[in-house]
C-alpha positions in Angstrom: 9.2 -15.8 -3.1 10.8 -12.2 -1.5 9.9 -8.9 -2.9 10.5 -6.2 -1.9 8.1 -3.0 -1.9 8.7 0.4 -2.8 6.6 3.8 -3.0 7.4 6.9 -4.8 6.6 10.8 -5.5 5.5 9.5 -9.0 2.1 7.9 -7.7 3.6 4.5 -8.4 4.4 1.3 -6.1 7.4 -1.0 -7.3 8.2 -4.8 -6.3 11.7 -5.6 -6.8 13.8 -8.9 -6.8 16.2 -8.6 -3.6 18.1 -11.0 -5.1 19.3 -9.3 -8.1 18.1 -5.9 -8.0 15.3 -5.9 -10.7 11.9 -4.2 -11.1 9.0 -7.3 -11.3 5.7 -4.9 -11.3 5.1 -1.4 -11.6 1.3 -0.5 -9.8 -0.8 2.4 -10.7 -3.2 3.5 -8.9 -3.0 6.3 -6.7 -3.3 10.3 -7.8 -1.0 11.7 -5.5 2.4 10.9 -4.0 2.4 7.1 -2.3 3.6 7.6 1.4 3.4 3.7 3.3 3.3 0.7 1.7 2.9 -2.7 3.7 3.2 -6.9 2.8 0.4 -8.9 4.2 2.0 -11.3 6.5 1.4 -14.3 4.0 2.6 -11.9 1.4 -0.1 -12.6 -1.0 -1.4 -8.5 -0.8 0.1 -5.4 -0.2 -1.7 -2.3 1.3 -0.5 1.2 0.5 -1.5 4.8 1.5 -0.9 8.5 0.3 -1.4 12.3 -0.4 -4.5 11.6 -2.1 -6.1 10.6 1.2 -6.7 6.8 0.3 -5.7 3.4 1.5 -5.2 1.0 -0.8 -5.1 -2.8 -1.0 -3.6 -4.7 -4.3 -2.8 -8.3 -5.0 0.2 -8.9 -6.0 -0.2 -12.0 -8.2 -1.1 -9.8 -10.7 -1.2 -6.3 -9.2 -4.8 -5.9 -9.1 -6.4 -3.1 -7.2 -8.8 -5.3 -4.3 -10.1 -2.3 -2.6 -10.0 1.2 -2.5 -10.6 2.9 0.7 -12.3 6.0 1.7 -12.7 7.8 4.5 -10.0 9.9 5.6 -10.0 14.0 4.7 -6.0 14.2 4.9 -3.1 12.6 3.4 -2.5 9.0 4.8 0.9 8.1 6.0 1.0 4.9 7.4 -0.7 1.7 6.9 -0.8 -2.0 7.7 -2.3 -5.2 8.1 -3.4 -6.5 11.4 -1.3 -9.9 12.1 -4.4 -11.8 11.3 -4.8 -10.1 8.0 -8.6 -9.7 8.8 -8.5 -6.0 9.3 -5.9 -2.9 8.1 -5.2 -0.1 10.2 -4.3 3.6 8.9 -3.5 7.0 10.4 -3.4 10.4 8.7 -2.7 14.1 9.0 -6.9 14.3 10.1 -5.5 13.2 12.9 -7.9 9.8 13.0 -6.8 6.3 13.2 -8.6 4.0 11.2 -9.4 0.5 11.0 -11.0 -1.2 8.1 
């Protein structure tokens, strides 16, 4: 099943139906703007990242927070899952790359 993922100023991640166009899930979670948001590459979790400095890692059966990650001191802009899904890397404006 496709989805597609989408992050916004309103502290919210949206899945949509590519096929025609509708919103399945809205996810709350973050306290700031959502910058990067990322499918595992089963597409069973998504990973997402943002102004309030965390990474975070939902599953999208039901939209679940899994884990929420600490450790950066600046706004996160990009994050991902490792091919392998064991692992999810992140960079922010602390200018530090993590992996987690």
């Amino acid at each position: 099943e496709r989805r597609v993922a989408s992050c916004s100023s309103d502290k919210t991640l949206k899945l949509w139906d590519p096929l025609d166009g509708n919103m399945v899930m809205t996810m709350y979670g973050h306290a700031d703007e959502v910058m990067g948001v990322n499918f595992s590459h089963d597409g069973m979790f998504l990973v997402s990242c943002g102004l309030d400095n965390l990474v975070i890692v939902w599953n999208l059966t039901n939209g679940a927070i899994l884990k929420k990650l600490f450790g950066h001191y600046d706004a996160v802009y990009r994050c991902c899952f490792t091919h392998n899904a064991n692992s999810l890397l992140s960079s922010s404006c602390d200018m530090t790359l993590k992996s987690w």
